[in-house]
MITOR-963736 format. One record per residue: x, z, y of N, C-alpha, C in turn; residue number from 1; residue in three letters. Coordinates in Angstrom, 2 decimals, padded with zeros to 5 digits. Example, Ala and Ser with C-alpha at 12.3 -4.5 7.8 and 13.67 -1.06 7.14 Angstrom:
<atoms>
+---------+---------+---------+---------+---------+---------+---------+---------+---------+-----+------+
:     nc1 :     nc3 :     nc2 :    cac1 :    cac3 :    cac2 :     cc1 :     cc3 :     cc2 :  nr : rest :
+---------+---------+---------+---------+---------+---------+---------+---------+---------+-----+------+
:  013.19 :  007.80 : -005.69 :  012.30 :  007.80 : -004.50 :  013.20 :  007.80 : -003.30 :   1 :  ala :
:  012.85 :  007.08 : -002.25 :  013.67 :  007.14 : -001.06 :  012.90 :  007.87 :  000.03 :   2 :  ser :
+---------+---------+---------+---------+---------+---------+---------+---------+---------+-----+------+
</atoms>
This chain:
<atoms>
+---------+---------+---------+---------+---------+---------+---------+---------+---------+-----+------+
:     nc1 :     nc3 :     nc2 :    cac1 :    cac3 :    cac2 :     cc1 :     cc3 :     cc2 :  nr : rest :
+---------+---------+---------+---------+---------+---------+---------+---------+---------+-----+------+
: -023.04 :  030.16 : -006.62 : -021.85 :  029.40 : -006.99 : -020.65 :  030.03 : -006.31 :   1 :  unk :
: -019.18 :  030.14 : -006.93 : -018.25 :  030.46 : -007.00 : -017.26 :  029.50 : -006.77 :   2 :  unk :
: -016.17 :  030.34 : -006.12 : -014.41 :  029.36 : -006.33 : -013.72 :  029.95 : -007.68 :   3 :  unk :
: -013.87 :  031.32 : -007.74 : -012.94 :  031.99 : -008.53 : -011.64 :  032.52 : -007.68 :   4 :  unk :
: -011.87 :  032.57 : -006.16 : -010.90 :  032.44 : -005.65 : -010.96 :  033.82 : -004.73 :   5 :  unk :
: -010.59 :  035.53 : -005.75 : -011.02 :  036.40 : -005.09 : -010.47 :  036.80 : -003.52 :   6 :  unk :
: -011.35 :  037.22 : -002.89 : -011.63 :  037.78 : -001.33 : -011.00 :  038.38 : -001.10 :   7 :  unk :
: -011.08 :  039.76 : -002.23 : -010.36 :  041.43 : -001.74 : -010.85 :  041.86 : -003.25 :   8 :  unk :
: -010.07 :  043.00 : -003.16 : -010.05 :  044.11 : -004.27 : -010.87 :  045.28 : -003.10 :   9 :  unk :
: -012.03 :  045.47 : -003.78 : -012.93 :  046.21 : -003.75 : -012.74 :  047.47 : -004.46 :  10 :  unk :
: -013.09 :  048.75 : -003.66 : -012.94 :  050.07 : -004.94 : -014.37 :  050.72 : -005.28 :  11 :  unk :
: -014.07 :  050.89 : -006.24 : -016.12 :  051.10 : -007.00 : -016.20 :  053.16 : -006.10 :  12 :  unk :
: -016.73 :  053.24 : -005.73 : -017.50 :  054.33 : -004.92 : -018.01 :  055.16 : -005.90 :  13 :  unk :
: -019.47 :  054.42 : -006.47 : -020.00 :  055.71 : -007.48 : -020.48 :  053.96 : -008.74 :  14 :  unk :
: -020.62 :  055.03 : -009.80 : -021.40 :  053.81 : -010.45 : -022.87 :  054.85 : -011.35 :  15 :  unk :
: -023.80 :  054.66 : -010.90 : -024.82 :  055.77 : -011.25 : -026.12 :  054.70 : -011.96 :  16 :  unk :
: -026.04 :  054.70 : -013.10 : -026.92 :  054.29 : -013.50 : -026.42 :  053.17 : -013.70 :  17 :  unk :
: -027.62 :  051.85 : -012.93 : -027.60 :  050.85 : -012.92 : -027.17 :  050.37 : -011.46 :  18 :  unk :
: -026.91 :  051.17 : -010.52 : -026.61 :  051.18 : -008.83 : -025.34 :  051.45 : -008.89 :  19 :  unk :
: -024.31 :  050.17 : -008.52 : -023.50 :  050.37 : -007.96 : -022.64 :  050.03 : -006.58 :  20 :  unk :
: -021.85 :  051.16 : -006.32 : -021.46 :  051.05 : -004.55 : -019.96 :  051.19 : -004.69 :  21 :  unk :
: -019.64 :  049.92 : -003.90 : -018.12 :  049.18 : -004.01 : -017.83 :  049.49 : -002.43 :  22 :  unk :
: -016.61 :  050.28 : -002.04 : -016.01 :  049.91 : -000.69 : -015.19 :  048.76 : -000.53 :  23 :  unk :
: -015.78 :  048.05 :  000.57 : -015.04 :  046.90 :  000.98 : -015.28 :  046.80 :  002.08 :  24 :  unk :
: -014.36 :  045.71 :  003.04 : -014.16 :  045.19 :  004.26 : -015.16 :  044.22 :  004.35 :  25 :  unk :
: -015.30 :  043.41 :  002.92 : -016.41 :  042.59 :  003.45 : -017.94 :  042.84 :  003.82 :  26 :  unk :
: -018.69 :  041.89 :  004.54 : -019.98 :  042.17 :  005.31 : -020.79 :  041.06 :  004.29 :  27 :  unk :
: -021.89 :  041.85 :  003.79 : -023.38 :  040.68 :  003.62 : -023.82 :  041.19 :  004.27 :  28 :  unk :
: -025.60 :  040.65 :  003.86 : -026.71 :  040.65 :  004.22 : -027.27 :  041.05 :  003.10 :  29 :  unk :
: -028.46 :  041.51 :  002.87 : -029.44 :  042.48 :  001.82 : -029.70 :  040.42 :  001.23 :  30 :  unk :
: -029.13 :  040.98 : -000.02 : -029.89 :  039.16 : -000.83 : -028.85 :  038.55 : -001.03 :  31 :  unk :
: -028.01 :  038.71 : -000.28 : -026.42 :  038.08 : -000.36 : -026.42 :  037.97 : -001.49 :  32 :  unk :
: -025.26 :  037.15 : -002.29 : -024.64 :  036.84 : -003.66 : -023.40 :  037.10 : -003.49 :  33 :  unk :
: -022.36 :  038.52 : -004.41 : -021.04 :  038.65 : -004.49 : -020.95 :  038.73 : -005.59 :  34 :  unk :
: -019.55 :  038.00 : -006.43 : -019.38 :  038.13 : -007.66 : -018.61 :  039.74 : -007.72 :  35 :  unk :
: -018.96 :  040.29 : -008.42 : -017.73 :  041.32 : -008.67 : -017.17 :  041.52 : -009.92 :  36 :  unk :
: -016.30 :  041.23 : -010.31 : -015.43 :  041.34 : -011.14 : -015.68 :  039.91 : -011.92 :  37 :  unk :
: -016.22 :  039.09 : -011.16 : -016.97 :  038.02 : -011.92 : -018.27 :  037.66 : -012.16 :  38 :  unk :
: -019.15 :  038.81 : -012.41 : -020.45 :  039.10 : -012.25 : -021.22 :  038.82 : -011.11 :  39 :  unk :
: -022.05 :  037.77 : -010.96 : -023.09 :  037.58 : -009.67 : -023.95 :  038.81 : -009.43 :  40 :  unk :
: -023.74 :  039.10 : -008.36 : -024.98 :  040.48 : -008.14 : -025.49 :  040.77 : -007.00 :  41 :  unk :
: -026.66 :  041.04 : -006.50 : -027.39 :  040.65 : -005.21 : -027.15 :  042.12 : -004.36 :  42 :  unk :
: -026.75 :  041.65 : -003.23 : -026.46 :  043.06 : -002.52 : -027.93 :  043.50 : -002.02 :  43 :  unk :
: -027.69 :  045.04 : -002.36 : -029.33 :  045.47 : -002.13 : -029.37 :  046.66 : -001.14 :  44 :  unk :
: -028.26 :  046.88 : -000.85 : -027.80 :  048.08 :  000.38 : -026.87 :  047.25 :  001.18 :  45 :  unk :
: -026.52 :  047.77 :  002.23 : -025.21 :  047.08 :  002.97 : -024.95 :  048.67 :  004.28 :  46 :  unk :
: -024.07 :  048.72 :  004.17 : -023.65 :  049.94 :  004.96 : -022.38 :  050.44 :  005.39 :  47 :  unk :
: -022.04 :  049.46 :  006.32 : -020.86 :  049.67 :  007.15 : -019.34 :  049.86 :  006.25 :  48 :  unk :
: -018.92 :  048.98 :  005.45 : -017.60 :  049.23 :  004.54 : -018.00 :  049.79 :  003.12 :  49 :  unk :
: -019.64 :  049.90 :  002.61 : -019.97 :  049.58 :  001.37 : -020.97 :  048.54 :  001.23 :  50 :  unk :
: -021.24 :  048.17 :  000.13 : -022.71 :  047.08 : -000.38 : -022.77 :  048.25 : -001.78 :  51 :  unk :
: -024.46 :  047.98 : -001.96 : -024.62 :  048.35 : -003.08 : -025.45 :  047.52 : -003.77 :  52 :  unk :
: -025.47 :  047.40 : -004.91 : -025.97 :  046.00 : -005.89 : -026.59 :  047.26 : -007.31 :  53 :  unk :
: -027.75 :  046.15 : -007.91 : -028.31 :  047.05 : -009.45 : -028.05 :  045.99 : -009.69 :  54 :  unk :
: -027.27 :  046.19 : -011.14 : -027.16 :  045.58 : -012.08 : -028.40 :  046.37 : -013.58 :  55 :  unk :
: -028.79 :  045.54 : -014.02 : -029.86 :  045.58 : -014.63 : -028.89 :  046.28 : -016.37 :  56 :  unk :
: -029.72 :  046.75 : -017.64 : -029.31 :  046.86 : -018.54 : -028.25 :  045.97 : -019.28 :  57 :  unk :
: -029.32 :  044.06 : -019.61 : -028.89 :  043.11 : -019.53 : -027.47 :  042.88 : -019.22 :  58 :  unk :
: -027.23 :  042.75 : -017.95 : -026.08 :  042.62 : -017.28 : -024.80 :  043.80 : -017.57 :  59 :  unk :
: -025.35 :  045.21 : -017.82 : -024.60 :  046.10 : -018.25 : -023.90 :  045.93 : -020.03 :  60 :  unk :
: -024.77 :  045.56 : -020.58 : -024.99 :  044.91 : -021.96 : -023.75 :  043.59 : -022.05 :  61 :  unk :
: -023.85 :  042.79 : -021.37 : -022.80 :  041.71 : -021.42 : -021.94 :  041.62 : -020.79 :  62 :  unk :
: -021.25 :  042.65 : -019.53 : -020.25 :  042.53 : -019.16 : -019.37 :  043.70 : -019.23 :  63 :  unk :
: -018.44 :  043.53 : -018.20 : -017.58 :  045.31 : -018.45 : -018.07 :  045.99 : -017.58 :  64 :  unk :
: -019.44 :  045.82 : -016.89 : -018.92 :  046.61 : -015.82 : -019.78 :  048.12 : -015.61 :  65 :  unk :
: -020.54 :  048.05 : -016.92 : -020.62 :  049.73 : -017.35 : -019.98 :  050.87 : -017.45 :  66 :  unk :
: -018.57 :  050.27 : -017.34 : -017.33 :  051.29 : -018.15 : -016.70 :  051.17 : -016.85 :  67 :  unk :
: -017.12 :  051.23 : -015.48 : -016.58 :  050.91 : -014.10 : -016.83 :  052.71 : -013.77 :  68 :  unk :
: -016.03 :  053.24 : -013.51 : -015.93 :  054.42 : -012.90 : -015.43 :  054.73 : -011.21 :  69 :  unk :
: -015.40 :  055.65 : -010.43 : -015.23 :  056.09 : -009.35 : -013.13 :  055.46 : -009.32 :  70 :  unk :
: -013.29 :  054.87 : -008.23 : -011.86 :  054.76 : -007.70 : -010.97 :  053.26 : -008.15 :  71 :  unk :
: -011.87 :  052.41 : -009.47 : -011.56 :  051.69 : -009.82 : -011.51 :  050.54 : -008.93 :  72 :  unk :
: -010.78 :  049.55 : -009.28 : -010.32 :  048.55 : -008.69 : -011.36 :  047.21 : -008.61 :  73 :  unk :
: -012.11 :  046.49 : -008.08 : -012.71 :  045.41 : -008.29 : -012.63 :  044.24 : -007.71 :  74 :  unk :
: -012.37 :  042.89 : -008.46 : -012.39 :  041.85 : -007.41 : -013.48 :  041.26 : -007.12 :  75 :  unk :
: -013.82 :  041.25 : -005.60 : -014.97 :  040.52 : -004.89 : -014.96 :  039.19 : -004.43 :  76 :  unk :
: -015.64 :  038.25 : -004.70 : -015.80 :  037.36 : -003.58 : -017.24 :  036.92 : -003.36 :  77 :  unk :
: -017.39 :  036.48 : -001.69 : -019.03 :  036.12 : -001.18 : -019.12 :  035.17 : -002.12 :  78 :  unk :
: -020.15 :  034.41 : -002.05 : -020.97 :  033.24 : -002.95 : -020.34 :  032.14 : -001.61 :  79 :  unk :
: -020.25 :  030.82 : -001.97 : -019.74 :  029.89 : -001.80 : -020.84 :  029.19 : -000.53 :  80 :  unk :
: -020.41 :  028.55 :  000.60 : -021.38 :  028.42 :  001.26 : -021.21 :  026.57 :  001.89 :  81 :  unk :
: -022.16 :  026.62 :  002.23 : -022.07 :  025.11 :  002.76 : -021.02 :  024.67 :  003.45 :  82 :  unk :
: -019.96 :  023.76 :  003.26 : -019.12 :  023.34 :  003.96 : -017.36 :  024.43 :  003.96 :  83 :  unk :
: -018.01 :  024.93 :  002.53 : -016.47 :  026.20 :  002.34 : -015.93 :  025.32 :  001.44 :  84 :  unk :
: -014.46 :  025.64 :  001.71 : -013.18 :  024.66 :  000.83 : -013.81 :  025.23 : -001.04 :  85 :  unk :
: -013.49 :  024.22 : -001.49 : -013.22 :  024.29 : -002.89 : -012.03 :  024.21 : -003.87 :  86 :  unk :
: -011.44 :  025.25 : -004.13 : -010.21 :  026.01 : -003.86 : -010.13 :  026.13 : -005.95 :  87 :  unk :
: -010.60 :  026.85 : -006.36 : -010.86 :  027.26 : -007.58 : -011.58 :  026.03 : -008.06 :  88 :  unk :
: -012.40 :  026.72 : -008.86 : -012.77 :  026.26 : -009.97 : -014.40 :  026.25 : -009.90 :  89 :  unk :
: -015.30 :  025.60 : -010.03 : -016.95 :  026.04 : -010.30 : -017.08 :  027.00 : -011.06 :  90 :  unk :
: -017.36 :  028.31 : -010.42 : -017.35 :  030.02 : -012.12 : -019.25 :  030.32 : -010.83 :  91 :  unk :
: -020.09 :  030.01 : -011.70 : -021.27 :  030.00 : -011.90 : -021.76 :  031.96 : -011.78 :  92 :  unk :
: -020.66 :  032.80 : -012.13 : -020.62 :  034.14 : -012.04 : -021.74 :  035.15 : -013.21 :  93 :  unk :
: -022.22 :  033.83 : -013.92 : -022.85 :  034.34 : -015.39 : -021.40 :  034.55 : -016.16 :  94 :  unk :
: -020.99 :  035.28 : -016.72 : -020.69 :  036.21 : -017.73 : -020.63 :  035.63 : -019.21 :  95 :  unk :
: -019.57 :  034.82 : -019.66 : -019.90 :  034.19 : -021.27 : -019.74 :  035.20 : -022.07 :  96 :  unk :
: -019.05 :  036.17 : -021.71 : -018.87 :  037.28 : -023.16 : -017.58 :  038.62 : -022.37 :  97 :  unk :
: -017.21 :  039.01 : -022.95 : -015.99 :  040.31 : -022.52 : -015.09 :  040.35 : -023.34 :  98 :  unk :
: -013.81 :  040.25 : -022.75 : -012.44 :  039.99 : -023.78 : -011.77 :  041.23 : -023.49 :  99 :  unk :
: -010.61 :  040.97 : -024.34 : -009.52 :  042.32 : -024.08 : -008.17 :  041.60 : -023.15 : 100 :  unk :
: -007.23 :  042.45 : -022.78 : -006.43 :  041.31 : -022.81 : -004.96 :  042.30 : -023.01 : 101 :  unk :
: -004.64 :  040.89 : -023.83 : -003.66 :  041.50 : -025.10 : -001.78 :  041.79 : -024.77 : 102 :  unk :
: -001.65 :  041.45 : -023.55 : -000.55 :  041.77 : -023.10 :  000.25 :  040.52 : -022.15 : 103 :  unk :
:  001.14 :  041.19 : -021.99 :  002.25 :  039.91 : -021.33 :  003.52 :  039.39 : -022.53 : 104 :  unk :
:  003.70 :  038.46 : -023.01 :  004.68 :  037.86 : -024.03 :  005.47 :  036.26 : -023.05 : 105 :  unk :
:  006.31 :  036.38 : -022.88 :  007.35 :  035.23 : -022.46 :  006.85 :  034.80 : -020.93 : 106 :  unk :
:  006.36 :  035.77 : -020.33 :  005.56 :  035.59 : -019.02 :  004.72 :  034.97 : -018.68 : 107 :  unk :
:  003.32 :  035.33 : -020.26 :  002.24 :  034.69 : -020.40 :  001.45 :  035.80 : -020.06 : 108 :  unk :
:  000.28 :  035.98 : -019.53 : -000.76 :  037.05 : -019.82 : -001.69 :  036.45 : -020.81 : 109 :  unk :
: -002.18 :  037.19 : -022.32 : -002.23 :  036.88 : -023.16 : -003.83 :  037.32 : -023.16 : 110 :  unk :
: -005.50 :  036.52 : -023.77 : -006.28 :  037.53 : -023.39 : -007.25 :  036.94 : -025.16 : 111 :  unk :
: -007.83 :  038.27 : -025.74 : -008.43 :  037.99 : -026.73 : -009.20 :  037.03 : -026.24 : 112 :  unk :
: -010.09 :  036.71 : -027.27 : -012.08 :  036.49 : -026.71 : -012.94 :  035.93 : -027.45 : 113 :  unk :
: -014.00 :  036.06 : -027.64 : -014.89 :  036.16 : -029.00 : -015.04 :  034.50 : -029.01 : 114 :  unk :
: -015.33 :  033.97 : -030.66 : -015.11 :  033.02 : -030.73 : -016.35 :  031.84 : -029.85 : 115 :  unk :
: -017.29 :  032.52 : -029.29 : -017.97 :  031.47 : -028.12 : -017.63 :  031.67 : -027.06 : 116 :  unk :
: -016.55 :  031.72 : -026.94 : -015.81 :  031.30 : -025.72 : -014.51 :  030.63 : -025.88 : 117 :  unk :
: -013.61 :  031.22 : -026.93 : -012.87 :  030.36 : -027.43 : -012.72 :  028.72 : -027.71 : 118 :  unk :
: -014.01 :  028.51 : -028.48 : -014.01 :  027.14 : -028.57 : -014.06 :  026.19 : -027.51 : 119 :  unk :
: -014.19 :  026.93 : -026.06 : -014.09 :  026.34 : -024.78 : -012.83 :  025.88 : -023.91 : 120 :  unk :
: -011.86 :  026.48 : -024.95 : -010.78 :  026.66 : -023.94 : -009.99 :  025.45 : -024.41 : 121 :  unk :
: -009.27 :  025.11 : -023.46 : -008.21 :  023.80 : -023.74 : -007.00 :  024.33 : -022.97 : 122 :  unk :
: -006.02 :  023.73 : -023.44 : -005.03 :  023.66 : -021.94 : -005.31 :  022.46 : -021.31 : 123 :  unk :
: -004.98 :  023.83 : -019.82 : -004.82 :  022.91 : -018.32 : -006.15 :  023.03 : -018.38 : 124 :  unk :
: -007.01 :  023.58 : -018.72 : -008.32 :  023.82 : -018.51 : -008.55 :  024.74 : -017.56 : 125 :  unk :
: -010.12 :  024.95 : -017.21 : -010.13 :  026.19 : -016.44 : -011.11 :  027.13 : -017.17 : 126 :  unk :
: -010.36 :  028.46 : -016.49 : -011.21 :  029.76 : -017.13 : -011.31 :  030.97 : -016.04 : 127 :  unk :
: -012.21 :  031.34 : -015.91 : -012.74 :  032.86 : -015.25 : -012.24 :  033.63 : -015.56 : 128 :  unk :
: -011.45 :  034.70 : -015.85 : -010.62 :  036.76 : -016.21 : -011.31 :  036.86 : -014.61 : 129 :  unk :
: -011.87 :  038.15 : -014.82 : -012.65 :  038.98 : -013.76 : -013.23 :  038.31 : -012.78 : 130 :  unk :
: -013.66 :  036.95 : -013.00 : -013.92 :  036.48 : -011.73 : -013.24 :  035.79 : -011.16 : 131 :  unk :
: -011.70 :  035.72 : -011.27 : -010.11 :  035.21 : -011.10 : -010.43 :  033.77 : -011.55 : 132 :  unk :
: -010.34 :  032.33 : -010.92 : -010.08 :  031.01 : -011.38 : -009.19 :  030.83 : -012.22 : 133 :  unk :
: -008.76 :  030.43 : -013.21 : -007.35 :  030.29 : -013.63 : -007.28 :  029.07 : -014.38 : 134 :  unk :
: -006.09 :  028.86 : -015.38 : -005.78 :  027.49 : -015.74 : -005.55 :  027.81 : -017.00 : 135 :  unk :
: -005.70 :  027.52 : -018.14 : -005.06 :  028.04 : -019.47 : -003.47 :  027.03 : -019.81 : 136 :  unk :
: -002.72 :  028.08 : -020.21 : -001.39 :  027.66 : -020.47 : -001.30 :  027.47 : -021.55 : 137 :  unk :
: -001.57 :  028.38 : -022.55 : -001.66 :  028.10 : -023.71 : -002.73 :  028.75 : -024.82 : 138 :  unk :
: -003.57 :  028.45 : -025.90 : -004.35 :  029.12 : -026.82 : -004.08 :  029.40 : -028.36 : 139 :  unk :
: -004.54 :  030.01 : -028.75 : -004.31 :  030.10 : -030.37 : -005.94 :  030.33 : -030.78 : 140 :  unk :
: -006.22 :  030.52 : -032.17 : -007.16 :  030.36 : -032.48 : -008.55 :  031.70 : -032.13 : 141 :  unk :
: -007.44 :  032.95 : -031.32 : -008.24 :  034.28 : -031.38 : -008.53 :  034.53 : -029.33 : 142 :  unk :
: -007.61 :  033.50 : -028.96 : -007.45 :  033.93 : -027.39 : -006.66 :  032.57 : -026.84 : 143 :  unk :
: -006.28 :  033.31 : -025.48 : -005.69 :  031.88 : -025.08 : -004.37 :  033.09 : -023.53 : 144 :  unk :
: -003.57 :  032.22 : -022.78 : -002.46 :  032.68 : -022.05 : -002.48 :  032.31 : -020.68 : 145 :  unk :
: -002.45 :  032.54 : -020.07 : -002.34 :  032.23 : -018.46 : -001.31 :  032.36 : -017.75 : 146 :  unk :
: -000.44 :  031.69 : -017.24 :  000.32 :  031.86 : -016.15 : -000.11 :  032.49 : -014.59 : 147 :  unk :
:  000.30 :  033.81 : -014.48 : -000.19 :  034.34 : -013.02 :  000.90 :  034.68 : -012.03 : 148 :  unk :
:  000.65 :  033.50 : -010.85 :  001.69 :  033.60 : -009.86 :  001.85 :  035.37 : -009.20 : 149 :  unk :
:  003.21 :  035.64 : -008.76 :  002.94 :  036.71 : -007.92 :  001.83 :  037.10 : -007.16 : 150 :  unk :
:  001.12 :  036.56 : -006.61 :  000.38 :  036.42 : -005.16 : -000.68 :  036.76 : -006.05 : 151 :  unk :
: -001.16 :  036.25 : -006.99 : -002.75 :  036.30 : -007.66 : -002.46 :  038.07 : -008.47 : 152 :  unk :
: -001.09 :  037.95 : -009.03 : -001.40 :  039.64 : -009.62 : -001.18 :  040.14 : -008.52 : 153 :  unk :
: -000.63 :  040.20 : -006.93 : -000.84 :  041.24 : -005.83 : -002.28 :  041.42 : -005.61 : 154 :  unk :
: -003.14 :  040.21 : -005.37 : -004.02 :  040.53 : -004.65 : -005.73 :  040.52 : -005.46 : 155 :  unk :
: -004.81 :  040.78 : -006.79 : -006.58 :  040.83 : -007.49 : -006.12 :  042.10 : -008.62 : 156 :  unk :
: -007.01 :  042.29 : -009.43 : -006.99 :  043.35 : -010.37 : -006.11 :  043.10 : -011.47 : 157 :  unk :
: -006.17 :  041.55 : -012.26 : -005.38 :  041.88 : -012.58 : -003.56 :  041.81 : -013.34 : 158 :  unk :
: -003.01 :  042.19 : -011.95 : -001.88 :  042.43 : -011.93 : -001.86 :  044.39 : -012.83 : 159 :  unk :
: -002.66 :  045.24 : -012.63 : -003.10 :  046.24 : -012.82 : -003.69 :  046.10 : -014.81 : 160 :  unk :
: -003.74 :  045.32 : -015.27 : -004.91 :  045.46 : -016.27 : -003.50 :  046.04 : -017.91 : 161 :  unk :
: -004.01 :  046.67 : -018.17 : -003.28 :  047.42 : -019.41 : -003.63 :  046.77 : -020.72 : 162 :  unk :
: -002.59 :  046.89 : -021.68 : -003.41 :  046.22 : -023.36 : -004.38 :  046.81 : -023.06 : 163 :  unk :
: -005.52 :  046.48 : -024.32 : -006.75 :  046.37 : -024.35 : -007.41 :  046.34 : -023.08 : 164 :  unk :
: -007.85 :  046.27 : -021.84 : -008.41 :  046.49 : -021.12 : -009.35 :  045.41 : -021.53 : 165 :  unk :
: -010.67 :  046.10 : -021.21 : -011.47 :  044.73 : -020.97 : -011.82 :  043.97 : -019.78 : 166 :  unk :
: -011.95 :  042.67 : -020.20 : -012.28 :  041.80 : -018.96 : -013.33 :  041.09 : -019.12 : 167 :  unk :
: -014.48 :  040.39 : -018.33 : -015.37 :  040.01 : -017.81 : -014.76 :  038.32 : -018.08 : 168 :  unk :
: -015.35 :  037.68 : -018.80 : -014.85 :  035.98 : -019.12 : -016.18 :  035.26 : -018.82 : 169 :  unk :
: -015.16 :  034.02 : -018.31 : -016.72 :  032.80 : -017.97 : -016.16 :  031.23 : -018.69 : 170 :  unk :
: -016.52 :  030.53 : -019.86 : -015.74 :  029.30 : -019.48 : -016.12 :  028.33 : -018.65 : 171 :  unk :
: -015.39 :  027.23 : -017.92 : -015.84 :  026.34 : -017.43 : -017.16 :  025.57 : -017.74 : 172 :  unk :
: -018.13 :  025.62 : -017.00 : -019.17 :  025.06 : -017.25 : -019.16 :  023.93 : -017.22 : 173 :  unk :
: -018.48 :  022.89 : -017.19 : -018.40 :  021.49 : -017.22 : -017.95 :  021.55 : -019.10 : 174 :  unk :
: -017.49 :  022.16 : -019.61 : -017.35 :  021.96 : -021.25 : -018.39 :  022.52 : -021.45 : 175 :  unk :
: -019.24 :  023.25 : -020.91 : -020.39 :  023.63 : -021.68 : -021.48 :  022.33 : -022.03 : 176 :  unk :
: -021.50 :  021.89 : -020.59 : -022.40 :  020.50 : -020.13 : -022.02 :  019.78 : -021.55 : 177 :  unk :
: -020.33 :  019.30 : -021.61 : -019.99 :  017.93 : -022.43 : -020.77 :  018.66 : -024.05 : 178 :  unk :
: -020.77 :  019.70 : -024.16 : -020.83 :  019.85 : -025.72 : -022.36 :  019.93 : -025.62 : 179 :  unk :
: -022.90 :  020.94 : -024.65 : -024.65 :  020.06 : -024.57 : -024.89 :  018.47 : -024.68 : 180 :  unk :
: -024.23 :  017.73 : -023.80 : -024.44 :  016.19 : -023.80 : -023.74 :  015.38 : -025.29 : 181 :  unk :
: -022.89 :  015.85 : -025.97 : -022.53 :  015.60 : -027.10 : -022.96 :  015.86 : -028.28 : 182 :  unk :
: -023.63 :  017.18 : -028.09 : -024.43 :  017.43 : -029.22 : -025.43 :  016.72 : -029.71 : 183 :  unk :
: -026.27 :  015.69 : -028.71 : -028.03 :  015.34 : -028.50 : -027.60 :  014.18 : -029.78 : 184 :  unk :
+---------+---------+---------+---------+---------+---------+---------+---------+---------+-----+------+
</atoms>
């Protein structure tokens, strides 16, 4: 379990295969849980200002983070621990699908996303971009807009993210619950 409330911007080292090694300041333990870029992934190395984590096919398959190359930018945070503030949002760090995101318009950041995830979004809702907590400002029928304070594009990725880029999306799992419990 997650805040959405990233740590540090992490830089990807190598990405070889299915093994990848992120430099960071932060410290686990071998088993640890860090989201990166959004993605839950079990640290399986740890070595003084890197962790290294396998991400499986699966996981390469549904998120972005195949297309992660040497030098790139990533946001990290530890897994949520007993008695840590709850700051964000519940982001579970499963992966609903991978969006683009479509620009900045009237000082919105604007982000596609396939229509099962779409149907999740509300305003004033919450939503996952890379792992990032956020709030939806506004949607249309193909994507939805976010308001991002200074402070959140300094200190996460993305302040950095270009048209099309892809991003790593989660929706709130509490609309997932209501439309399970509504459906029966």
């Amino acid at each position: 379990m997650f805040t959405g409330l990233v740590r540090e911007v992490g830089t990807v080292r190598s990405m070889d295969g299915g093994r990848l090694v992120i430099e960071t300041s932060i410290t686990a333990e071998l088993g640890d849980s860090i989201a990166v870029d959004g993605v839950c992934l079990t640290v399986v190395a740890s070595d003084g200002g890197t962790l290294a984590f396998d991400a499986v096919a699966e996981t390469l398959s549904r998120t972005s983070l195949g297309g992660l190359e040497p030098g790139a930018g990533v946001n990290l945070e530890p897994a949520l621990r007993v008695g840590d503030a709850l700051g964000g949002h519940y982001v579970q760090g499963h992966v609903d699908g991978v969006g683009t995101f479509r620009g900045v318009v009237d000082g919105l950041h604007w982000f596609d996303a396939p229509p099962e995830i779409v149907r999740y979004v509300v305003e004033k809702g919450s939503i996952a971009v890379q792992g990032t907590s956020l709030t939806v400002a506004a949607s249309d029928d193909t994507g939805f807009a976010v308001a991002l304070i200074p402070h959140t594009l300094e200190v996460t990725t993305l302040g950095r993210l270009e048209p099309g880029a892809r991003v790593n999306l989660e929706a709130d799992v509490l609309a997932k619950y209501v439309e399970k419990l509504t459906s029966r």
